[in-house]
N, C-alpha and C positions, 0 to 999 in steps of 0.2 A: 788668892788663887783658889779657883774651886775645880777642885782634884781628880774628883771625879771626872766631869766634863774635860779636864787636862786628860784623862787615860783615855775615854769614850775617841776623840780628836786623834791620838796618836796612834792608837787600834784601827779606826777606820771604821767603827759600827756600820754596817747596810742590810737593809733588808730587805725581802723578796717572799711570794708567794709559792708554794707549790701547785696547789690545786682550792678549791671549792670543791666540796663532795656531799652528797645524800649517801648512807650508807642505811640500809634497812633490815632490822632481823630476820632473824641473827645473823648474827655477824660479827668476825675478830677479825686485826688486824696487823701483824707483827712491823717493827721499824727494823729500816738494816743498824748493823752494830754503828758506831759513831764513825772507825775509821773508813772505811765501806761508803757510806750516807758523804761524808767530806770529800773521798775522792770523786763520789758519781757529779757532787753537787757544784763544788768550787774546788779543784784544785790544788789552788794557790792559798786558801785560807788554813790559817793555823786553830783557830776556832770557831766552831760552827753549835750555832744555837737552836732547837726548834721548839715551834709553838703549836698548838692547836685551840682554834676559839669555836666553841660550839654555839651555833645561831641559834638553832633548836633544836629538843628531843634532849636524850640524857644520854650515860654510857659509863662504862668503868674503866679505869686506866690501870693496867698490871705492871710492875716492873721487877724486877728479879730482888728479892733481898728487901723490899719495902712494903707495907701496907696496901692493901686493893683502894682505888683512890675512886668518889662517883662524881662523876659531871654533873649538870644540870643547864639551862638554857640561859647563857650570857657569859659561861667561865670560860676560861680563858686556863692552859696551862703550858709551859713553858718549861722546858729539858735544858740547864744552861751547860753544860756538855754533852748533850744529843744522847744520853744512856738510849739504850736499846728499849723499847719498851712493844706493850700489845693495848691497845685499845677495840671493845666489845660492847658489845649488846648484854644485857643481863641472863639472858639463856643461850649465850653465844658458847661451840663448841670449840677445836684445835685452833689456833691462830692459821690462815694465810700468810706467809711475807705479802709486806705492799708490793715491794717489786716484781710482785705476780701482776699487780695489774697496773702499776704504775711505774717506769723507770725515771727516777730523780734525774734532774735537769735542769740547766738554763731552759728558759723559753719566755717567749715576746707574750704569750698570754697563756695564765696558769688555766689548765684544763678542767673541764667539771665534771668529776668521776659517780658514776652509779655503781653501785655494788651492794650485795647481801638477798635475804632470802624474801623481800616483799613485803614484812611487816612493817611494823612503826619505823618511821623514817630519821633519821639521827643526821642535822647539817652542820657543818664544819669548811672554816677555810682554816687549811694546815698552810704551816707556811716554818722559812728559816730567816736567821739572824747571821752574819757573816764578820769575821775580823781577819783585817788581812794578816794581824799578829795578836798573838796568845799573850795576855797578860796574865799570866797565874796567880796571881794572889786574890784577883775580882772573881775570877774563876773559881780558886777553891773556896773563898768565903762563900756562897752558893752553896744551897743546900740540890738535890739529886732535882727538886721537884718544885717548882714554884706555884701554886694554884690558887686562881684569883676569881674571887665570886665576887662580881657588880650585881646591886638591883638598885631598884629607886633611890633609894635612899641612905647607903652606906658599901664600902667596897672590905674584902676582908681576903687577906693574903695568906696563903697558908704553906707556910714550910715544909715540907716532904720528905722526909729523910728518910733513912734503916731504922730510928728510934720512934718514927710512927707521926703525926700530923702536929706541927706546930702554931696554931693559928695568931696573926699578927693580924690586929682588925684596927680597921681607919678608921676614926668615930665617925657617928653621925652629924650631918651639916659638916662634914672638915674643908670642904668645896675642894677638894680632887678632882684632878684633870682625867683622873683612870678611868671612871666609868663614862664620860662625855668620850675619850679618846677611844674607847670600845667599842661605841654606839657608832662614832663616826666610820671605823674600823668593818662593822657587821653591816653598815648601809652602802659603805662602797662596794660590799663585796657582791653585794646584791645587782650590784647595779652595772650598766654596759656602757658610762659615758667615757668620752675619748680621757686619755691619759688614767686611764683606771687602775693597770698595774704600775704605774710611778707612783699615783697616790698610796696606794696599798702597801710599798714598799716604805713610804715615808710616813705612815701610821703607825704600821708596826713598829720603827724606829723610835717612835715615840712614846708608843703604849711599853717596849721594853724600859727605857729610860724612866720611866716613870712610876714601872713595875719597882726598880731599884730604887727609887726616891723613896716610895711608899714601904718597902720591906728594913730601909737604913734607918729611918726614921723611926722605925715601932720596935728595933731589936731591943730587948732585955738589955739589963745593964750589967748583965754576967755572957753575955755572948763572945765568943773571941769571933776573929776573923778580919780583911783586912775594912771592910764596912764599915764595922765596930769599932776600926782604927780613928776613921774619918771622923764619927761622933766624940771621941774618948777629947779631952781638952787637950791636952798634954802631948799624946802621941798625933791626933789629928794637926796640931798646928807645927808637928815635926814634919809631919808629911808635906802642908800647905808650903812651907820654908825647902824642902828639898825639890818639892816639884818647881816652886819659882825660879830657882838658881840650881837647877843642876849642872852649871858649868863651874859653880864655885868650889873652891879646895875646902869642903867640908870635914872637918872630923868631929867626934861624938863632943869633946868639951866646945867646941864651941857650938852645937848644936842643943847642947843641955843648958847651956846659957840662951839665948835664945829664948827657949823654951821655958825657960823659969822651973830647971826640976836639977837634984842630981846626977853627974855624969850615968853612975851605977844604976840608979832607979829609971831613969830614961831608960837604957838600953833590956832593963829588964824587961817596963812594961811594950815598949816597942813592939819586942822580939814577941812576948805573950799573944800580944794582938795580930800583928801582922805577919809573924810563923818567919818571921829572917831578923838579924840584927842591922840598924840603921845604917849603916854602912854599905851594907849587903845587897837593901833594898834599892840606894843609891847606882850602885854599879849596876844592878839589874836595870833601874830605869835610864840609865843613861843607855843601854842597850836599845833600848822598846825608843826611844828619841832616834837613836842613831839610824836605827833600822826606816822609822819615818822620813825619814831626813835623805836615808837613800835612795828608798821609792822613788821619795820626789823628784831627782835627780834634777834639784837648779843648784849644789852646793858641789865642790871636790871633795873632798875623802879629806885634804887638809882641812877645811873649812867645817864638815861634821865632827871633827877630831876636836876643835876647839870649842866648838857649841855643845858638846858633852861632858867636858872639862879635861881634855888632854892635851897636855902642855908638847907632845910631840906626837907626827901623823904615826911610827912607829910605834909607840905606846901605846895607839889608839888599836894599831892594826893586830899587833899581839892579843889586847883584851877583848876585841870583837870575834879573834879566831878563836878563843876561848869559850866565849860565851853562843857561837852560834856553829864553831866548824870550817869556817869559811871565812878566809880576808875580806875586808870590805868589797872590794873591787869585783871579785868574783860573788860573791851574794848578791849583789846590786845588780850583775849581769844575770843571774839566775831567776832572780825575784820578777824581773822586768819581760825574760822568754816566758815565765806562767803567766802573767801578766795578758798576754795577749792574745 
């Protein structure tokens, strides 16, 4: 089972453009707050990602509480809970809100914004990430700020945090799909052939995914978080074993066997890594399933009850009004009116 791609599947990842833009100095740019940006943008989604890939020119990215971050021509950076942030010109003065000149939206083709005072010209296609459900634990493993400098010959990721710039660099010759899927990414955007924003949408899906491959891969081997889960032996193949069978009556002793560790030492390092106890994590995902499961609407509510391990639809209906507010029956009616 690979886990990831099991969560990415049940989330629903998609993704979409804003705009393409020239912005010329100076010039600042404020983002609306996350919940604001989510309701203009989708609705219905429980988390909302954005990115900005500059084609050319440079710029500095400000966010509240973190280090001044500078662009340069091919990065690429990415907000995996949408913080509020301002992006500028280096003699740029007060920030603008965007939605001074751009109101967030659907739309059949992302628009190409001019703005700023004439100088040197700074290009960007901004764009969002969508999940029709919040899996928190992918989510807070994520650092505020993910910044990714491609050139010729090596890609290097750099974690953005409150405690200042963490660089995780992809060696040289690693053959990375990230900097090919960026180039691909910056040449659509250029360009006006038919089906241009479907492609755009299923690049970016790609270059995030990949973002994540390349950031899991180079974590420290003191990192917690649930990423770091995925790598760890012990707690990763706890995860690989619960996502397979999460309709089965797991508990922690037979999950430590399994795994080849003590009950006690399991559940410690679990909890360490992935910030809940295995159990915990369990009942959470059998949630993020069930909720997939109702979207879809080809299953009853009996029939999602048993494909996330409830031996009765009533046991099912208690722990899902628990965990989201709402009985099955009525979230599925809700989820399917935003829906359309």
């Amino acid at each position: 089972m690979d886990v990831l791609s099991d969560v990415l599947r049940v989330v629903r990842l998609s993704g979409a453009v804003f705009f393409t833009a020239d912005f010329s100095a100076p010039w600042a740019l404020e983002s609306p707050i996350p919940k604001m940006l989510a309701s203009a943008v989708i609705p219905e989604a429980e988390c909302v990602v954005l990115f900005h890939i500059l084609t050319e020119g440079e710029c500095e990215v400000v966010c509240q509480g973190h280090p001044v971050t500078t662009m340069e021509t091919g990065d690429v950076i990415v907000f995996p809970r949408g913080d509020q942030h301002t992006m500028r010109s280096h003699d740029a003065g007060t920030p603008t809100p965007i939605t001074s000149i751009f109101s967030p939206g659907r739309s059949d083709e992302p628009p190409q914004l001019s703005y700023g005072g004439g100088g040197r010209t700074s290009r960007f296609v901004c764009g969002y990430l969508n999940c029709d459900q919040r899996f928190t634990p992918l989510v807070e493993a994520l650092p505020t700020m993910l910044l990714v400098r491609s050139r010729d010959d090596y890609s290097a990721i750099e974690a953005v945090d409150g405690s200042g710039s963490r660089p995780t660099v992809v060696p040289q010759g690693s053959g990375t799909w990230l900097g090919t899927t960026l180039k691909f990414t910056i040449n659509e955007a250029r360009s006006s052939r038919p089906g241009n924003t479907a492609m755009l949408g299923r690049l970016t899906e790609l270059m995030f995914v990949e973002i994540l491959r390349e950031y899991m891969q180079q974590l420290p081997e003191d990192h917690g978080g649930w990423l770091a889960g995925l790598n760890d032996p012990h707690v990763g193949k706890a995860l690989r074993l619960l996502h397979t069978s999460p309709m089965r009556s797991w508990t922690v002793e037979e999950l430590s066997r399994e795994v080849g560790m003590s009950r006690s030492a399991l559940a410690e390092r679990f909890t360490l890594l992935v910030g809940e106890a295995p159990m915990r994590y369990l009942a959470n995902w059998r949630m993020q399933v069930a909720k997939q499961l109702l979207r879809e609407g080809t299953h009853n509510i009996q029939e999602v009850a048993t494909r996330v391990g409830y031996e009765s639809e009533a046991a099912f209906n208690r722990a899902f009004k628990r965990a989201t507010g709402s009985p099955p029956a009525t979230w599925r009616t809700t989820a399917r009116r935003l829906s359309m």
